[in-house]
MDTraj code that builds the backbone (N, CA, C; nanometers):
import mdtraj as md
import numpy as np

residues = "UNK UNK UNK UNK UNK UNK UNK UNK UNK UNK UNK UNK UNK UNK UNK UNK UNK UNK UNK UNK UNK UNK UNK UNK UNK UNK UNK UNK UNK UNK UNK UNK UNK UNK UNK UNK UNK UNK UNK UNK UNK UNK UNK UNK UNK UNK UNK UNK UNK UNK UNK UNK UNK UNK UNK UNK UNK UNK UNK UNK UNK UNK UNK UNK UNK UNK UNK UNK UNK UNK UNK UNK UNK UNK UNK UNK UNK UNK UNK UNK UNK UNK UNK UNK".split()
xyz = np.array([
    [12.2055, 11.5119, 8.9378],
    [12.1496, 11.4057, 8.8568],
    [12.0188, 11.4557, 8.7964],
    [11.9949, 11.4074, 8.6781],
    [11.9205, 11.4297, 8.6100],
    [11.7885, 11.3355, 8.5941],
    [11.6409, 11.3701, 8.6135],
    [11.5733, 11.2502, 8.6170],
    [11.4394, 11.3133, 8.4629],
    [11.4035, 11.1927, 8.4142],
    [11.3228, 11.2275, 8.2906],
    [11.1770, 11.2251, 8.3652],
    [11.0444, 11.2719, 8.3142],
    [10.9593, 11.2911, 8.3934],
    [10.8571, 11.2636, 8.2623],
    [10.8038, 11.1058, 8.2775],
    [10.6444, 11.0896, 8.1952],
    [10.4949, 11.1484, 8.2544],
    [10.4881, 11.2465, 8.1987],
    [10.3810, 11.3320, 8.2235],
    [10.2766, 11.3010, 8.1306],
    [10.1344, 11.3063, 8.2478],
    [9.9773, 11.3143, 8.1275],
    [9.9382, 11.4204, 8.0794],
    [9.8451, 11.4305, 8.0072],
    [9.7865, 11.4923, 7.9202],
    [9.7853, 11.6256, 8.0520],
    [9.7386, 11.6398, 8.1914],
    [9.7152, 11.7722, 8.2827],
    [9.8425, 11.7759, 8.3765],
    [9.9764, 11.7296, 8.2998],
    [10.1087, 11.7389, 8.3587],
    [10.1005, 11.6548, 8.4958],
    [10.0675, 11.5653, 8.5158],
    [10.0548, 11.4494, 8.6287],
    [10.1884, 11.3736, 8.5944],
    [10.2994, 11.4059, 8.6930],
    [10.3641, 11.2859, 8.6741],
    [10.2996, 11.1039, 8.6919],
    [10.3548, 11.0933, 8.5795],
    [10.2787, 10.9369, 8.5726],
    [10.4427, 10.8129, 8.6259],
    [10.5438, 10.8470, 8.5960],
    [10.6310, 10.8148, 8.6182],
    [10.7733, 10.8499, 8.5926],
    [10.8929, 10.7942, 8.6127],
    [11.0153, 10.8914, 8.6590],
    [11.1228, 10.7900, 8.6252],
    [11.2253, 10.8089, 8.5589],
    [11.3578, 10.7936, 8.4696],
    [11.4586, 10.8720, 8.5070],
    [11.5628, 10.7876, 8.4586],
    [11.6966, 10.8915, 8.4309],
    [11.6396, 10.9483, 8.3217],
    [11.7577, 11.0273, 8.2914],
    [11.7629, 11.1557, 8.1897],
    [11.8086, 11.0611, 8.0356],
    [11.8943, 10.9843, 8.1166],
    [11.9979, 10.9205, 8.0169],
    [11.8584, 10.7786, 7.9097],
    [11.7727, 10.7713, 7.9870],
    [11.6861, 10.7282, 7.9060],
    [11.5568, 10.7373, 7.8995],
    [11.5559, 10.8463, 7.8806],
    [11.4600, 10.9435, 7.8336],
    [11.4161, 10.9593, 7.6989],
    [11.2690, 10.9320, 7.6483],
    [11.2566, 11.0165, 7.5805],
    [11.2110, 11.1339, 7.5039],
    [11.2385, 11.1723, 7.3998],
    [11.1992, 11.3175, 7.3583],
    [11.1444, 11.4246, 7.4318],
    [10.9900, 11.3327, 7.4408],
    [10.8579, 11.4149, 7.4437],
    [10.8741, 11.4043, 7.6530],
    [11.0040, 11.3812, 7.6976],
    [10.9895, 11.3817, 7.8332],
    [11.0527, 11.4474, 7.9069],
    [11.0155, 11.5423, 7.9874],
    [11.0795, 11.6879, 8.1139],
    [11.1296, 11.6163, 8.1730],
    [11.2401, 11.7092, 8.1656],
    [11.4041, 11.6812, 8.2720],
    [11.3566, 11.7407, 8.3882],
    [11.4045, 11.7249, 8.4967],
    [11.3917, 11.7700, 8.6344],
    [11.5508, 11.7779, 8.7105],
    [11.5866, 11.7931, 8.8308],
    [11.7035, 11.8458, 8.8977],
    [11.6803, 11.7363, 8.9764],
    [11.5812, 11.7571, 9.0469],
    [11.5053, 11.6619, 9.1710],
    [11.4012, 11.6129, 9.1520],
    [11.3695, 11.5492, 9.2476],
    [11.2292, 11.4744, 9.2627],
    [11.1516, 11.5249, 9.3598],
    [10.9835, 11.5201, 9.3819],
    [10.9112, 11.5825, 9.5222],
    [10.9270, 11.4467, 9.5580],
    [10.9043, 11.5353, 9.7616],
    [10.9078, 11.4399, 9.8542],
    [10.7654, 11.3321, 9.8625],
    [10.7807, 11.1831, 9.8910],
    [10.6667, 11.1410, 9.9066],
    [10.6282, 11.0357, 9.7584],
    [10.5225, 11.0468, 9.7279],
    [10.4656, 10.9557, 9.5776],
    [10.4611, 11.0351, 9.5030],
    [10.5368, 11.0464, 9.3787],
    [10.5555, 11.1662, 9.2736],
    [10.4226, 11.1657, 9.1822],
    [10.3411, 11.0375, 9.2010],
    [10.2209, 11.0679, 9.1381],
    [10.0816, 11.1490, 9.2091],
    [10.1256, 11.2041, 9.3560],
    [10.0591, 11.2997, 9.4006],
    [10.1013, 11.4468, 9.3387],
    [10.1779, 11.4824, 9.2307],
    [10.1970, 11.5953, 9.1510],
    [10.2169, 11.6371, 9.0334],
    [10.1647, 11.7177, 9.0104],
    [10.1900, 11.7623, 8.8592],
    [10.3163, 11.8400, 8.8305],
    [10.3881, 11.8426, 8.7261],
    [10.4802, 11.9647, 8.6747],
    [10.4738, 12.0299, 8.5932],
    [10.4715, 12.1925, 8.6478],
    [10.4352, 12.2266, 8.5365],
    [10.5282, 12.3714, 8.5667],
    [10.5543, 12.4263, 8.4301],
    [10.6439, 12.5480, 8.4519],
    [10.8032, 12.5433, 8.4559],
    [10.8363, 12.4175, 8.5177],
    [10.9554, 12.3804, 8.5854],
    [10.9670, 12.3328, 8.7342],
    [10.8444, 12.3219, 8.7672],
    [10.8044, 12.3244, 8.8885],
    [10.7332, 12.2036, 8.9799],
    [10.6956, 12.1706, 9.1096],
    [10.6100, 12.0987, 9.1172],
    [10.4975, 12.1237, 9.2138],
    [10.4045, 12.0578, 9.1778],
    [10.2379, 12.1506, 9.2155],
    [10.1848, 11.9965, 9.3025],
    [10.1750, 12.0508, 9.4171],
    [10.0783, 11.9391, 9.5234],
    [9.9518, 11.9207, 9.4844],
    [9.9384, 11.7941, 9.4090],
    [9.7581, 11.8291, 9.3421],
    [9.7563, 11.6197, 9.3883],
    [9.7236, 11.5942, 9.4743],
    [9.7074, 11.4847, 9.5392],
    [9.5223, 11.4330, 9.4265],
    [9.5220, 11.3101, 9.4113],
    [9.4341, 11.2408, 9.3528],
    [9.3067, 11.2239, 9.4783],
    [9.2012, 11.2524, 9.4358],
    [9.0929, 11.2064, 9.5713],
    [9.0936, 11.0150, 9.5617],
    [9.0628, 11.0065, 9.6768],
    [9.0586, 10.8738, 9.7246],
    [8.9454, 10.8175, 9.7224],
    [8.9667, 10.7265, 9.6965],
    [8.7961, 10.6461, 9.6848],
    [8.7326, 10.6576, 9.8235],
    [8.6281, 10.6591, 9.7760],
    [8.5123, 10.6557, 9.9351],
    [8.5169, 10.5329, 9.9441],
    [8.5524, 10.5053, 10.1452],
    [8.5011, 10.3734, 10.1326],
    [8.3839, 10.3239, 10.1344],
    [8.3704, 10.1688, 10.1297],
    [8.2569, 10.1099, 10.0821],
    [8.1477, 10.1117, 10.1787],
    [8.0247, 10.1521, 10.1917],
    [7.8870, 10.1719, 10.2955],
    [7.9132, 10.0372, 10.3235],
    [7.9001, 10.0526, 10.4636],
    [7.9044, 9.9329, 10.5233],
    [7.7280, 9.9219, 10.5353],
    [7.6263, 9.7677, 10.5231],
    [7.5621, 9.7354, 10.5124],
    [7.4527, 9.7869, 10.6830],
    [7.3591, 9.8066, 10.6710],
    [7.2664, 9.8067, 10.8064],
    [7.2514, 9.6865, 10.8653],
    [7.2041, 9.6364, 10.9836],
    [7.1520, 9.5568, 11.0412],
    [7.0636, 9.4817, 10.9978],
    [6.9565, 9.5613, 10.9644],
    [6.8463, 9.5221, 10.8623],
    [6.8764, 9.5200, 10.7183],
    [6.9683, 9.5213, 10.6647],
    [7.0019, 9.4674, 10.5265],
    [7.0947, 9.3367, 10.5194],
    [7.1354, 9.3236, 10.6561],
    [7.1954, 9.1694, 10.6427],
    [7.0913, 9.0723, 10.6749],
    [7.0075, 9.1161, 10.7682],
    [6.9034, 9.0314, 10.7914],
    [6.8039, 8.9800, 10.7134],
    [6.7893, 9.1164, 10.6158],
    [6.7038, 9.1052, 10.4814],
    [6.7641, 9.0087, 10.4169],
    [6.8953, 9.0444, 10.3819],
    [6.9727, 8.9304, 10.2773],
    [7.0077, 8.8089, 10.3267],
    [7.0044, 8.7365, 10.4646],
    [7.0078, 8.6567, 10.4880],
    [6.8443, 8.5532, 10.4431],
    [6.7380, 8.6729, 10.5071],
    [6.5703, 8.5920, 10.4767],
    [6.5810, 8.5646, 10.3076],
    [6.6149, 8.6638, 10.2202],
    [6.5851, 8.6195, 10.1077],
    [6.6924, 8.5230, 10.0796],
    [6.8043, 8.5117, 10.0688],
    [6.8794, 8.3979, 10.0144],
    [6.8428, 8.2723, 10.0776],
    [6.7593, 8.2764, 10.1920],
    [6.6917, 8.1617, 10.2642],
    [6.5901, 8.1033, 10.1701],
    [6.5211, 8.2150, 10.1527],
    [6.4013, 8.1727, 10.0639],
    [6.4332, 8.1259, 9.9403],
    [6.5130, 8.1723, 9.8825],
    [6.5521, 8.1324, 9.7475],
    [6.6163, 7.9607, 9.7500],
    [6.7025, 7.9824, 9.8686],
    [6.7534, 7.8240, 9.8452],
    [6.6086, 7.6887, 9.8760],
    [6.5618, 7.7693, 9.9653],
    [6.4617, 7.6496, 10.0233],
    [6.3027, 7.6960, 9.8997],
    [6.3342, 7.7563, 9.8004],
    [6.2201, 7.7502, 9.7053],
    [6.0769, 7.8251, 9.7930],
    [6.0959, 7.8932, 9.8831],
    [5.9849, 7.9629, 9.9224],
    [5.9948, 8.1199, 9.9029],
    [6.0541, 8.1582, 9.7771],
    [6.0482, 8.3239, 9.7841],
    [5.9044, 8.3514, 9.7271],
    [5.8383, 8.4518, 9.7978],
    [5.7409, 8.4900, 9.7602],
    [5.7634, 8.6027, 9.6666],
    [5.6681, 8.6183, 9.5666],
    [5.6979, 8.7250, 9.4726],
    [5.5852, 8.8163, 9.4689],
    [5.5997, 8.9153, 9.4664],
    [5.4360, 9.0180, 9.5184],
    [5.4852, 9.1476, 9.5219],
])
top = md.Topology()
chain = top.add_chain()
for i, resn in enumerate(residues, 1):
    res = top.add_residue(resn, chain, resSeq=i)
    for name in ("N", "CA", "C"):
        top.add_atom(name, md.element.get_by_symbol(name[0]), res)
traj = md.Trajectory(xyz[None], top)
């Protein structure tokens, strides 16, 4: 079986078709890689393990920055933020 292969601009499969509706500007393949085909590029005829970096997760806040943000949103609601 034949599968069509929408590739980006640095050969990233972006997504994956039959052959049978395919078009033009889109590489035929035999097979597919194992796993999420958008962890690879094709290129040559081939396929290249080039995995996307992952977002960093998010900094989790200090002790003293919840506490901070608790005093000021205090102050703000009850009209006593000092400004200085």
């Amino acid at each position: 079986m034949k599968y069509a292969l929408n590739l980006g601009t640095d050969g990233r499969v972006l997504s994956v078709t039959y052959a049978k509706y395919a078009a033009d500007s889109m590489a035929l393949a035999q097979t597919l890689p194992e796993g999420d085909v958008g962890d690879y590029r094709y290129q040559n005829g081939s396929y290249v393990y080039d995995p996307l970096p992952q977002n960093n997760p998010a900094i989790q806040p200090s002790q003293w920055d919840t506490v901070e943000a608790q005093a000021v949103y205090t102050a703000m609601m009850t009209d006593t933020l000092l400004e200085g």
